[in-house]
VEXSETI-747411 format. One record per residue (C-alpha): residue number from 1; x, y, z. Coordinates in steps of 0.25 Angstrom, whole numbers, plus 2048, in hexadecimal, padded with zeros to 3 digits. Example, Ala and Ser with C-alpha at 12.3 -4.5 7.8 and 13.67 -1.06 7.14 Angstrom:
2
PAVEX    nr    c1    c2    c3
PAVEX     1   831   7EE   81F
PAVEX     2   837   7FC   81D
***
This chain:
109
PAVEX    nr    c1    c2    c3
PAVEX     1   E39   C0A   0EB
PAVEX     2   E3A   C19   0E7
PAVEX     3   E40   C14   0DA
PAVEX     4   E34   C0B   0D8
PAVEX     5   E2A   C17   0DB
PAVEX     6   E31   C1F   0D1
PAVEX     7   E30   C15   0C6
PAVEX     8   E21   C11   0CA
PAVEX     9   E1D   C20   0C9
PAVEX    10   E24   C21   0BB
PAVEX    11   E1D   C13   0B5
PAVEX    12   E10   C1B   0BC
PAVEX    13   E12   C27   0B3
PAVEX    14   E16   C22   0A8
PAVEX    15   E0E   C16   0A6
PAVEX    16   E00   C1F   0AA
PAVEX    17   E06   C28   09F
PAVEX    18   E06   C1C   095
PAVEX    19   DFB   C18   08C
PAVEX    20   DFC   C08   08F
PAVEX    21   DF1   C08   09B
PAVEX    22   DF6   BFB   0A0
PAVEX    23   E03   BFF   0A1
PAVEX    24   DFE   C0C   0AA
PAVEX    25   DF7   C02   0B3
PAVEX    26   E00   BF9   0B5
PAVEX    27   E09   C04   0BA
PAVEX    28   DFF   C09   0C4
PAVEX    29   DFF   BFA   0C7
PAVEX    30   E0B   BFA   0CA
PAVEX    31   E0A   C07   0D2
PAVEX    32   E00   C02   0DB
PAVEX    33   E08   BF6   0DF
PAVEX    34   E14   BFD   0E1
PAVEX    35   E0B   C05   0EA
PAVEX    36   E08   BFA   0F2
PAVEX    37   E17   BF5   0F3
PAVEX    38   E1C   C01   0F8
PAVEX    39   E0F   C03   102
PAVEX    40   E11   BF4   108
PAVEX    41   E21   BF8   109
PAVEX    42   E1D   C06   110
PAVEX    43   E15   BFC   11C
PAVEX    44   E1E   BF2   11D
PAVEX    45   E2A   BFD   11F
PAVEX    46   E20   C04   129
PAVEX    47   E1F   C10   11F
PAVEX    48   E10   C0D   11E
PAVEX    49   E07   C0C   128
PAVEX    50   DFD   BFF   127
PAVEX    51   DF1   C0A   125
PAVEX    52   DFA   C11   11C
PAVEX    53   DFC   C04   114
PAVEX    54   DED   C00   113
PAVEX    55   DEA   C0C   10D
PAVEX    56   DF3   C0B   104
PAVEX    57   DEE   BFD   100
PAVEX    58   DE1   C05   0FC
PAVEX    59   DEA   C0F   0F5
PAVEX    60   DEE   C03   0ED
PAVEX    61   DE1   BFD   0EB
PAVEX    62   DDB   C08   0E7
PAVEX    63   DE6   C0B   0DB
PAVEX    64   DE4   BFC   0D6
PAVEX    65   DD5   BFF   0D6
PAVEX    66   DD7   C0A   0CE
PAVEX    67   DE0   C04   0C4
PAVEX    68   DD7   BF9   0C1
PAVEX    69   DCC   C04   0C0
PAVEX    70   DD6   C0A   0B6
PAVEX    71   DD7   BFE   0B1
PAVEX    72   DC8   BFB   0AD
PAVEX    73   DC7   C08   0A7
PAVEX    74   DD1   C08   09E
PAVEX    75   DCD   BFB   099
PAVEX    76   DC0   C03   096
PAVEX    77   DC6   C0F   090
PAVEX    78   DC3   C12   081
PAVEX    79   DC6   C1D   079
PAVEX    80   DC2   C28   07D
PAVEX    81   DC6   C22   08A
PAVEX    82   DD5   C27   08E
PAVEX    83   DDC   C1C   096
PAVEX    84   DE7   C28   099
PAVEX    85   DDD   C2F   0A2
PAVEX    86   DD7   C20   0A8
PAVEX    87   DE7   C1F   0AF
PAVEX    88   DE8   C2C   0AF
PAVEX    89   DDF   C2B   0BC
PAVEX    90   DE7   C21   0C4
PAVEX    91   DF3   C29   0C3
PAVEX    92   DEF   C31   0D0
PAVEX    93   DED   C23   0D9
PAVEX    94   DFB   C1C   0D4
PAVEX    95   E02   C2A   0D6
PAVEX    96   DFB   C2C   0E5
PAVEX    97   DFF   C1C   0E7
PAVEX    98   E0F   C22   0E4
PAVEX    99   E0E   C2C   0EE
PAVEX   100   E0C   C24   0F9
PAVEX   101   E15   C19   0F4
PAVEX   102   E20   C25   0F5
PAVEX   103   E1B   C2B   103
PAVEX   104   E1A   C1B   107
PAVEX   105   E29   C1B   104
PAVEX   106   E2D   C27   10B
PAVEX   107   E26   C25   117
PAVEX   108   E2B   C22   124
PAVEX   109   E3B   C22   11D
***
């Protein structure tokens, strides 16, 4: 699972770094179902808590409501509009969401 974090974090950065938009969020995408993997994994190994694990269902949907905001405002963005600076602002949300995907993994070992 480590392995998985570590190659999701790289498709993150690098995909966010790239100019095809799509391409950067469908990785965030992919992040956030990742996320919610790894959450469900963390309660049903007991490394969760149930309140612990709804909360991080909000955490959840609150990133796929900012991708698709993202999402509609890319469609929108026209020179001098820069696309780069639109993903640029979900890069803090899909970061945080690996954090806890790491500390879900390491608690309770």
């Amino acid at each position: 699972m480590k392995r998985l974090l570590a190659i999701l974090a790289a498709a993150l950065i690098a995909a966010c770094a790239a100019v095809p938009t799509n391409v950067s969020l469908v990785a965030a995408t992919k992040t956030v179902q990742a996320y919610v993997q790894v959450m469900d994994q963390a309660l049903l190994r007991g490394r969760i808590t149930p309140d612990q694990a709804a909360k991080a269902s909000d955490r959840a949907k609150e990133a796929r409501t900012a991708i698709a905001d993202t999402h509609a405002l890319l469609a929108g963005c026209k020179p001098p509009c820069d696309p780069q600076q639109i993903l640029n602002k979900l890069q803090p949300t899909l970061f945080e969401l690996e954090r806890q995907m790491r500390e879900a993994q390491g608690a309770k070992q």
